[in-house]
C-alpha positions as CSV (number, residue, x, y, z in Angstrom):
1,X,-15.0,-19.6,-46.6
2,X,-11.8,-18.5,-48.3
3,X,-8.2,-19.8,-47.1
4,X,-6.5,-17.0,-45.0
5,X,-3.1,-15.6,-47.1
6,X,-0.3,-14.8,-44.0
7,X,-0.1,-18.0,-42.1
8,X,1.5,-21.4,-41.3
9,X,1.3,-24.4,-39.2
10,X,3.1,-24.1,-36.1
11,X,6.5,-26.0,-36.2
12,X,5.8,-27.9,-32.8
13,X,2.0,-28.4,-32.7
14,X,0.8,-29.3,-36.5
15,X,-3.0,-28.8,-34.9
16,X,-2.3,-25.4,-34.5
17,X,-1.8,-22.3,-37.2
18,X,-0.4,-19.8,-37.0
19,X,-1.5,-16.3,-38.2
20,X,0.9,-14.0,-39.3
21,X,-1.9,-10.8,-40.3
22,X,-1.1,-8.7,-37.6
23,X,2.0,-7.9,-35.3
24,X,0.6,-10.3,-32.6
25,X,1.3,-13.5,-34.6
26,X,-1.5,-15.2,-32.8
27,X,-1.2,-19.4,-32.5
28,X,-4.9,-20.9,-33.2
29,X,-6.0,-24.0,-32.3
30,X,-8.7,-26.3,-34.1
31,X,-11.8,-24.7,-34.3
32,X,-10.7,-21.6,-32.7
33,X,-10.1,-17.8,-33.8
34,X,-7.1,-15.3,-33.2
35,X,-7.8,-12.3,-31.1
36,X,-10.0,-10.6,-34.0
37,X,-12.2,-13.1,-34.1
38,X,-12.8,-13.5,-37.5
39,X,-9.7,-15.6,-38.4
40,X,-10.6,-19.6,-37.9
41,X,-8.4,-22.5,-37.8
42,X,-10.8,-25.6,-39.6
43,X,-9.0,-28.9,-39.7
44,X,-5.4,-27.4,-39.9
45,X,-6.1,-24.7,-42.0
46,X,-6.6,-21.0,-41.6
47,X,-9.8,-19.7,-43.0
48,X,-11.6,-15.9,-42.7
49,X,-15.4,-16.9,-43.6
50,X,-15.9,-12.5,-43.9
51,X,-13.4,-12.4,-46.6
52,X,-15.5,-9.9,-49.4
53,X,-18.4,-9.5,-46.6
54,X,-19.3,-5.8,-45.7
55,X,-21.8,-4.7,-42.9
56,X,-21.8,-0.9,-43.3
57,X,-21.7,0.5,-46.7
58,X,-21.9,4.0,-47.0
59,X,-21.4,7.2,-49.2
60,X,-19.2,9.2,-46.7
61,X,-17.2,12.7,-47.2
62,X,-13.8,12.1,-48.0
63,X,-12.8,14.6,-45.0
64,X,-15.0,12.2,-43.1
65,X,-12.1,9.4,-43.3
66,X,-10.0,12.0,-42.3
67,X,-8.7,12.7,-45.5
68,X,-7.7,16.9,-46.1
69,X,-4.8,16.8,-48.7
70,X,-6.0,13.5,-50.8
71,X,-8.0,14.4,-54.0
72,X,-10.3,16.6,-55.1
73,X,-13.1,14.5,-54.9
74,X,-15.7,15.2,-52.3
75,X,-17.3,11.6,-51.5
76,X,-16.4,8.3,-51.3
77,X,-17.7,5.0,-51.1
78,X,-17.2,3.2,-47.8
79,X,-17.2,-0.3,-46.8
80,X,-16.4,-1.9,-43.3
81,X,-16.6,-5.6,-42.2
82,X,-16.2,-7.3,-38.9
83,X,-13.7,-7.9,-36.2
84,X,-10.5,-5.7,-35.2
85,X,-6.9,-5.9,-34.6
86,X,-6.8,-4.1,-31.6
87,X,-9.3,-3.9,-28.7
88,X,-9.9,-0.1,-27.8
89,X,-12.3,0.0,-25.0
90,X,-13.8,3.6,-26.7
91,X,-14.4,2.2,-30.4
92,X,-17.3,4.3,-31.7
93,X,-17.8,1.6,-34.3
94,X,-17.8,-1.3,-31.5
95,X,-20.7,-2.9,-33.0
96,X,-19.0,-4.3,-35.8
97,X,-15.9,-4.6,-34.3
98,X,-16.4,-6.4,-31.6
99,X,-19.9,-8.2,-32.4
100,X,-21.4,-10.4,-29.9
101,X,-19.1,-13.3,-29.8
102,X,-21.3,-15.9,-31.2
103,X,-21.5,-13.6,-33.8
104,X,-18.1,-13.6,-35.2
105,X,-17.2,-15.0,-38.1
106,X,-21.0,-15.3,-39.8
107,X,-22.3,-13.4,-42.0
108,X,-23.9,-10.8,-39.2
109,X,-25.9,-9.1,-42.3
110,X,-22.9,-9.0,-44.4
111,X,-23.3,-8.5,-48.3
112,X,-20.7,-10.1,-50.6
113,X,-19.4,-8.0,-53.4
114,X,-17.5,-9.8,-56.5
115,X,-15.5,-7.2,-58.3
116,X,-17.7,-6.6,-60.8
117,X,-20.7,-5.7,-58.5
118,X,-18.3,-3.3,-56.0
119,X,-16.9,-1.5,-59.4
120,X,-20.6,-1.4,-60.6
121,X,-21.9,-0.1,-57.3
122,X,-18.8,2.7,-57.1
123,X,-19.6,4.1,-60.5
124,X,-23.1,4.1,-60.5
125,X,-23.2,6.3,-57.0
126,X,-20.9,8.7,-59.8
127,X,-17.7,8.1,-57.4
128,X,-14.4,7.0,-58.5
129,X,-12.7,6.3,-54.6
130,X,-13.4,3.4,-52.1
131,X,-12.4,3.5,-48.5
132,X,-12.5,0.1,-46.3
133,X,-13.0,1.5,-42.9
134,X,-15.2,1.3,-39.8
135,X,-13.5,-1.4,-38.8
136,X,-10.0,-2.8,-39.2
137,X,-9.4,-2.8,-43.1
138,X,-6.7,-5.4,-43.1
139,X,-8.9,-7.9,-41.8
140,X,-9.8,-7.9,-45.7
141,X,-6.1,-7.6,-46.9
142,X,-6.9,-11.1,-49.2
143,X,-9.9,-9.3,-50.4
144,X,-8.4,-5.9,-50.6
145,X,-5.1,-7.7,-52.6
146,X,-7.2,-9.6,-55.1
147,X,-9.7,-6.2,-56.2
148,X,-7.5,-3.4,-55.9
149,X,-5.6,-3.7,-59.4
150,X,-9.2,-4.4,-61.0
151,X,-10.8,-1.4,-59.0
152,X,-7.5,1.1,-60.9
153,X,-8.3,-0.6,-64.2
154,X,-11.8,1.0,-63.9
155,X,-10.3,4.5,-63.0
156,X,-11.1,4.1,-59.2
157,X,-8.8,5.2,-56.1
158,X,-8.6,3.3,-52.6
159,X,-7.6,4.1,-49.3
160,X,-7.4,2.4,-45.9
161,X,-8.3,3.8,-42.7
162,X,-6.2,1.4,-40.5
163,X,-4.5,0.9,-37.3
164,X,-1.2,0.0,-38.8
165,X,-1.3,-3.0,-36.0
166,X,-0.5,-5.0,-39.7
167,X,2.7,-7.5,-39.9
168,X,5.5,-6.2,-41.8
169,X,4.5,-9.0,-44.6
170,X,1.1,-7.8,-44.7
171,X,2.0,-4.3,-44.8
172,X,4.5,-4.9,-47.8
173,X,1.8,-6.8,-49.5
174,X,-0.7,-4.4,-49.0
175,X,1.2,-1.3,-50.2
176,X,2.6,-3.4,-53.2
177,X,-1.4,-3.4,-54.7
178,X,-1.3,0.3,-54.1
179,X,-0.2,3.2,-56.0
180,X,0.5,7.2,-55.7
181,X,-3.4,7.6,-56.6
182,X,-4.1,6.3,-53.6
183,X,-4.5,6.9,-49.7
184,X,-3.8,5.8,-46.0
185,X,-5.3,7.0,-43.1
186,X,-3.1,5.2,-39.9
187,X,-4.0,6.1,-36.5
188,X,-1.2,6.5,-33.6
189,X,-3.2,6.3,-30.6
190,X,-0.7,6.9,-28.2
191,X,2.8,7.7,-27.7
192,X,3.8,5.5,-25.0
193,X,4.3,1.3,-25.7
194,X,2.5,0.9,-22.4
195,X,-0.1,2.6,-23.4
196,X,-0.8,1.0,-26.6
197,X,-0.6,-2.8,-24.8
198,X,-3.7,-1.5,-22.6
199,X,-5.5,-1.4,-26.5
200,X,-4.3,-4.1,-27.5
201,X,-1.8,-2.5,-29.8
202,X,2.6,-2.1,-30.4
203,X,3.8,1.1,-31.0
204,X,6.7,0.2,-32.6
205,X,4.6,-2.2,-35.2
206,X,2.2,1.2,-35.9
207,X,5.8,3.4,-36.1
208,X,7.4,1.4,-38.6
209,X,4.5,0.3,-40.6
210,X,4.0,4.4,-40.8
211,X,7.2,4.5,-42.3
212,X,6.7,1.5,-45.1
213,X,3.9,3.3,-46.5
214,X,5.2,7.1,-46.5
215,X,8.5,5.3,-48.0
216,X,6.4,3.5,-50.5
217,X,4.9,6.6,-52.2
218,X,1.6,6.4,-50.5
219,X,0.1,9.3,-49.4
220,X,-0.2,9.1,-45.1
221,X,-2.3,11.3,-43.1
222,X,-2.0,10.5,-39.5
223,X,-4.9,10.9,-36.7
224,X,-4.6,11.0,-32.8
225,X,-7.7,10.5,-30.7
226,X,-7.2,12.6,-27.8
227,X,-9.1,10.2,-25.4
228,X,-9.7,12.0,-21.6
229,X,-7.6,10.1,-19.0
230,X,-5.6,7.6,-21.5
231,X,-3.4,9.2,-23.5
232,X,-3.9,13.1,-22.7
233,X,-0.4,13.7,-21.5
234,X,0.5,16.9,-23.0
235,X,4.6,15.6,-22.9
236,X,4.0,12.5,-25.2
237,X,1.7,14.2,-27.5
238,X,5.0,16.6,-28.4
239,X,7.1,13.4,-28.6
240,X,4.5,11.9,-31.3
241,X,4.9,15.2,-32.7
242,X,8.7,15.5,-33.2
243,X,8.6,12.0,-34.2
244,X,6.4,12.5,-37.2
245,X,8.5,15.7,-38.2
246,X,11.6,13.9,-38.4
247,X,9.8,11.4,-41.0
248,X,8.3,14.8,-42.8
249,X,7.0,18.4,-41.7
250,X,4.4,17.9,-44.8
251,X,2.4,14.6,-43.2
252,X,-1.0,15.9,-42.3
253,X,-2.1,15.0,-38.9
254,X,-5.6,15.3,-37.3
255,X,-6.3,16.2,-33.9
256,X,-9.5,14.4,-32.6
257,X,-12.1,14.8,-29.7
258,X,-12.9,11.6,-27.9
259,X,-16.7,10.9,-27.0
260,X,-17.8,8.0,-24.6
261,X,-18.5,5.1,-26.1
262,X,-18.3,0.9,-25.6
263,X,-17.5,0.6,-22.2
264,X,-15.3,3.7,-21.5
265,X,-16.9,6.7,-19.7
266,X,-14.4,9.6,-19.2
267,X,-15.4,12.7,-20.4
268,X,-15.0,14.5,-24.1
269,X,-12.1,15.8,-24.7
270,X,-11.6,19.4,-23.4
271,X,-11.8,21.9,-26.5
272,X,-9.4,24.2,-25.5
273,X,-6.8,21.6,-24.4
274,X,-7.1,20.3,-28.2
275,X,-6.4,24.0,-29.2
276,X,-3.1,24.0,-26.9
277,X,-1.9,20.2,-28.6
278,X,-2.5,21.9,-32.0
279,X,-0.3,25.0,-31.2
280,X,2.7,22.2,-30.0
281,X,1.8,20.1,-33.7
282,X,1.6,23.4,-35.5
283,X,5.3,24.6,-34.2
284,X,6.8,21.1,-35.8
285,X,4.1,20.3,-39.0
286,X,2.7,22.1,-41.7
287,X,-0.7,20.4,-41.9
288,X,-2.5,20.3,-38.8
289,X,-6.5,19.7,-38.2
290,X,-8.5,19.6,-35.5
291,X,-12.0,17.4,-35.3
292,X,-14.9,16.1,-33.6
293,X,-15.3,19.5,-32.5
């Protein structure tokens, strides 16, 4: 079990930690975990027992990410863990996100990679880029922190496919182990700070943590999953949209159709109402995709 990095004991209560990963700060009792279930508080102490554990391993496109202006490389090897940040009730990837709850926090067929092996496993599989995705990335910041610099030694590249729900500590120290080689994929779900609350998510945290890591040097691509009764309001969708062009007409941002999935049951997205978001995004940015389609 490794010792969790953004944390401290809470000034009142010395019992309790708190976690500092994430915008919501959460305050963890003895023997309980924050809202992502995967960070622990053991005897004072703030532990992640899934730090360098990954459930899904894969050899993806890199368009699959989505990722349309990074690289010329085609694939990339992916790796996603356990436990989320937020708490979308339409996560496609809800099995490894939000686990059985007895499940959280063991191993739930989880394979460790040291450095050496991950590097090992990249090169042999004749890639040179690594995504942590599927589920919320930052959950393995520590991990992410400690192999990053070893992973550009070797001549490899590394993005994140996040929520951007990180604190602004995290963020910092996140970015500060990147480089211009490499990538970010942040979701804005929404446009509207209600909204977001319903997922579990701030809109100003995802907005300004957006702006760290386009300020930083990082390459950004942006997507919006147009979900069917939640955030379909064709008014806030041109709002996201002049927001992001007053950042940068150049950021990339990918237009997505919803499916059901977990425990939410509107319909797919309607195709040609995708079509008439685009044509607003297109009038403001330079880059715009459409997917899921």
């Amino acid at each position: 079990m490794m010792q969790a990095r953004w944390w401290k004991k809470n000034e009142i209560n010395g019992d309790i930690v708190s976690c500092n990963l994430c915008f919501r700060s959460c305050n963890i009792r003895q023997g309980c975990s924050g809202k992502c279930g995967v960070r622990f508080n053991k005897d004072g102490v703030l532990i992640s027992p899934c730090l360098g554990k990954f459930c899904a391993c894969a050899i993806d496109p890199v368009k699959k990410k989505p990722l349309f202006h990074w690289n010329s490389e085609k694939f990339i090897y992916s790796l996603g863990s356990v436990g989320c940040t937020m708490d979308c009730p339409f996560c496609q990837n809800h099995s490894i996100a939000f686990p059985a709850r007895a499940l959280y926090g063991e191993t739930v067929g989880t394979s460790e990679f040291a450095i050496d092996e991950l590097i090992s496993n990249v090169k042999g599989s004749g890639l040179n880029l690594v995504a942590f995705t599927y589920n919320e990335p930052t959950l393995q910041a520590e991990y992410i922190c400690e192999v990053v610099p070893m992973l550009h030694e070797a001549g490899i590249s590394v993005t994140l496919v996040t929520n951007g729900a990180m604190s602004h500590e995290a963020a910092k120290d996140l970015i500060s182990c990147l480089d211009e080689n490499d990538a970010a994929n942040i979701d804005i779900k929404a446009f509207n700070p209600e909204t977001y609350k319903t997922l579990g998510g701030e809109l100003d945290t995802v907005k300004k943590n957006i702006e760290l890591f386009i300020n930083a040097g990082i390459h950004v691509e942006l997507t919006n999953l147009v979900v069917t009764g939640l955030n379909d309001n064709i008014e806030e969708f041109a709002s996201m949209v002049d927001w992001i062009a007053s950042i940068s007409d150049e950021i990339p941002l990918h237009i997505t159709r919803y499916f059901p999935a977990r425990n939410y049951n509107k319909p797919p997205t309607n195709i040609e109402f995708l079509y008439s978001l685009a044509s607003v995004a297109k009038a403001k940015l330079k880059h715009v995709h459409i997917g899921n389609v």
